[in-house]
C-alpha positions as CSV (number, residue, x, y, z in Angstrom):
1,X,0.0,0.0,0.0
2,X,1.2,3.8,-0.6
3,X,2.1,6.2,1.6
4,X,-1.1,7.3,3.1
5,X,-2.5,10.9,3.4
6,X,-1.6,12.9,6.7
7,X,-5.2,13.9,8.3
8,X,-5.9,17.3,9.7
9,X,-5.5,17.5,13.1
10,X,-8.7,17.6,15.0
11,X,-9.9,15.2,12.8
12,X,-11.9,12.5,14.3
13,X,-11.4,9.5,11.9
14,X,-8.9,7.9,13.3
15,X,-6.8,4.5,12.3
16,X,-6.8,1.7,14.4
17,X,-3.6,1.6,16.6
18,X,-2.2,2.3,19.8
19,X,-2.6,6.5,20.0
20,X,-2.6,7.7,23.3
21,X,-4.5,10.5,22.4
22,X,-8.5,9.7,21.7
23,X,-10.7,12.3,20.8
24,X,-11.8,13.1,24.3
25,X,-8.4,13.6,25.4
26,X,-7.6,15.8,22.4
27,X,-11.0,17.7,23.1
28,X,-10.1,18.1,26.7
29,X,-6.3,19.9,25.9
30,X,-8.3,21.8,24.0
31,X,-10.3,23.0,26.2
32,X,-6.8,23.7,28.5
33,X,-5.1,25.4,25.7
34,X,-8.1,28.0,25.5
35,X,-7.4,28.7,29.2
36,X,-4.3,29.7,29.0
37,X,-5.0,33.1,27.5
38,X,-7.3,33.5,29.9
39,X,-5.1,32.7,33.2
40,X,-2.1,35.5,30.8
41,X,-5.0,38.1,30.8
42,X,-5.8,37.5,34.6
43,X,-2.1,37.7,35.4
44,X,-1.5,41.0,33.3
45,X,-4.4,42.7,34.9
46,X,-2.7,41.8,38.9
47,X,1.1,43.0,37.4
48,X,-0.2,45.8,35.7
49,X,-3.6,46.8,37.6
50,X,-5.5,46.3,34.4
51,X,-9.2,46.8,35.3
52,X,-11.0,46.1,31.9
53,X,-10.4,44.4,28.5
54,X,-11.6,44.6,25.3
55,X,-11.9,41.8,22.7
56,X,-12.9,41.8,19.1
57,X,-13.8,37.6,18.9
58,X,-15.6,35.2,17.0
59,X,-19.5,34.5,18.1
60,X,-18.5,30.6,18.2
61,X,-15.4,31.6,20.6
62,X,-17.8,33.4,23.2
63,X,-20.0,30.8,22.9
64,X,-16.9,28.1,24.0
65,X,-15.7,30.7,26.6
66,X,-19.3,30.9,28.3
67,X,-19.7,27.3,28.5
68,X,-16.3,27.6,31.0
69,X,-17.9,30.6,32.8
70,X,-15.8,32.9,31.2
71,X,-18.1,35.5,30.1
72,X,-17.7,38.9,27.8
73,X,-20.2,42.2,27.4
74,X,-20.9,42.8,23.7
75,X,-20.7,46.4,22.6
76,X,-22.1,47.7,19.7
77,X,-23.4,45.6,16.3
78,X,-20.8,42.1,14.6
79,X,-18.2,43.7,12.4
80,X,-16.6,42.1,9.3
81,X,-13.1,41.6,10.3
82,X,-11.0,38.0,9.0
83,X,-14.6,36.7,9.7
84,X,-17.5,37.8,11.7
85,X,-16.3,39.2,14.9
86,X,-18.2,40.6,18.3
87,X,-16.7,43.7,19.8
88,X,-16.2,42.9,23.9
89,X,-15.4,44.5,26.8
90,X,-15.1,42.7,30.6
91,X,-14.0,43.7,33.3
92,X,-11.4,41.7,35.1
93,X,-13.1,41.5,38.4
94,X,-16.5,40.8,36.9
95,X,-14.9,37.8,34.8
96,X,-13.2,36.5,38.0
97,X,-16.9,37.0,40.1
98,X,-18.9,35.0,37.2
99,X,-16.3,32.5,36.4
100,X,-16.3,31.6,40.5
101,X,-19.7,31.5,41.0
102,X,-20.4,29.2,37.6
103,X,-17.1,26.8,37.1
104,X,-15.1,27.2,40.4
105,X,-12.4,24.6,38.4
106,X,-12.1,27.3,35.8
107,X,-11.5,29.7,37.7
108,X,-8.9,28.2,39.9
109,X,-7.2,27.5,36.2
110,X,-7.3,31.1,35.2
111,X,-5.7,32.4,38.6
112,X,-8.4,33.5,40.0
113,X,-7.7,31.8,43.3
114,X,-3.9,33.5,43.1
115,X,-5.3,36.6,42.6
116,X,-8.1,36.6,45.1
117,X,-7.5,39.5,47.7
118,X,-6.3,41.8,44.6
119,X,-9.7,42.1,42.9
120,X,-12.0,41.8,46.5
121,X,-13.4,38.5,45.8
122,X,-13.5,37.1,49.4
123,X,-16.6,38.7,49.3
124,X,-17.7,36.4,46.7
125,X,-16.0,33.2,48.6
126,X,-18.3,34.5,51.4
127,X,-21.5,34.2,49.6
């Protein structure tokens, strides 16, 4: 037989051998990898005492974001922009609050647990 075709990654056909990543495992560093940005934003906001950001992001990212508790304010109408894109703003403190009261797990992945005391959310442990 030939060489065979490579397959994209993310693909879910799959041949049949010994691959330590299945497409639940592959889905779930995902799902990490996404985070990441996240915990760099939290970070940045304690170094630098960034209060607010803004985003310009594709619908189907919020979407994914929200389904971690990780939550963004639209502002204004979808622009045309490499794609359809949602203008965002959140602010830090208001991410950290949501993301703690819906996906505690998430939010001790972003940092919100390091960075508790600097954006007041004992009070939100308290509740």
């Amino acid at each position: 037989t030939g060489p065979q075709r490579p397959r994209p990654l993310g693909s879910r056909a799959r041949a049949v051998v010994a691959d330590p990543f299945t497409w639940s495992s592959e889905r779930y560093l995902s799902n990490i990898l996404l985070m990441l940005p996240i915990r760099g934003f939290v970070m940045l906001a304690a170094k630098y005492g960034i209060t607010h950001y803004c985003a310009l992001t594709a619908p189907s990212l919020l979407r994914r974001l929200a389904s971690f508790g990780v939550h963004f304010d639209p502002v204004g109408e979808v622009v045309e922009h490499h794609g359809k894109r949602q203008p965002n703003i959140v602010s830090v403190n208001e991410l950290l609050r949501r993301a703690f009261r819906e996906r505690v797990d998430v939010w001790s992945a972003i940092g919100g647990d390091r960075f508790d005391l600097r954006f007041g959310l004992e009070r939100v442990a308290a509740e």
